[in-house]
Residue, then its C-alpha position, 0 to 999 in steps of 0.5 A: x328652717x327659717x331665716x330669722x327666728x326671734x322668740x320674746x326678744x327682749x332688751x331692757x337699758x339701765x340708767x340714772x335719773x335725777x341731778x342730785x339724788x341719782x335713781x337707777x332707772x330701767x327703760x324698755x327698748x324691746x319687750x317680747x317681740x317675736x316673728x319668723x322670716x322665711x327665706x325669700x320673705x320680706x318684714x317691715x318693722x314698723x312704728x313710732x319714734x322709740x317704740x324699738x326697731x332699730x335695738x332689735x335690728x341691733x340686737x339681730x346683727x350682734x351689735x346689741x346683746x338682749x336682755x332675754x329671749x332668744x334670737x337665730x339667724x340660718x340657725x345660729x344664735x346670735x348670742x351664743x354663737x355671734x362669731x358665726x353670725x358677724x362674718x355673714x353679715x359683714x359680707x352681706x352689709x357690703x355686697x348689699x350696696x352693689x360696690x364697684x370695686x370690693x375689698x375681701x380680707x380673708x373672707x372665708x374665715x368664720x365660715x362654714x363649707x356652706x357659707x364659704x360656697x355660697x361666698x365664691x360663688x357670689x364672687x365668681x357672679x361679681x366677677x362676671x358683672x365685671x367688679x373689681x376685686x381685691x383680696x387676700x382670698x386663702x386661694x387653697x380653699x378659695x378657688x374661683 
């Protein structure tokens, strides 16, 4: 199964131009873009200023929704199913930074088993390398 999976991602904004005469204007941030990561892969967006990279890092993380084309992370659309998709990155964006001490509000919600295994041992890791951990952990489901 591939990590990222993004099949002619697209991402159009609507505006008005003009002071007077208001004109509907449509701009194009993202037009078509596709490409597979695997697990373990490593993709560099690159390009000019304004050519898209950073809507269509938007898009992938579920803070912009596209306007056509289709776009999975772990197998989970990012649109469809962006409730499964948001907790995973929330987790990764924090533990990306290597905190010191990490903050864990009800970390397994929106989880699913894999995910939630994956996150306590991440955990039981973080513990070992001696991080402080504060959290309201559901401890039934989330033994350490």
């Amino acid at each position: 199964m591939d990590t990222i999976l993004v099949k002619n991602l697209r991402r159009v904004f609507k505006s008005l131009e003009g002071i007077l005469r208001r004109k509907p204007k449509e701009v194009m941030a993202v037009e078509d873009i596709s490409f597979e990561i695997q697990q373990g892969e490593l993709l560099g967006l690159l390009g000019p200023n304004r050519v898209g990279k950073t809507t269509t890092v938007k898009m992938l993380t579920t803070l912009l929704i596209p306007s056509a084309g289709s776009a999975s992370i772990l197998g989970i659309d990012v649109v469809r199913e962006a409730e499964q998709v948001r907790p995973r990155l929330h987790i990764a964006r924090t533990l990306l930074h290597d905190p010191e001490m990490l903050f864990l509000n009800e970390p397994i919600m929106g989880l699913d088993l894999v995910g939630a295994r994956e996150l306590r041992i991440a955990v039981k890791n973080l513990q070992s390398a001696r991080k402080t951990i504060l959290g309201y952990l559901l401890f039934k489901t989330f033994e350490i």
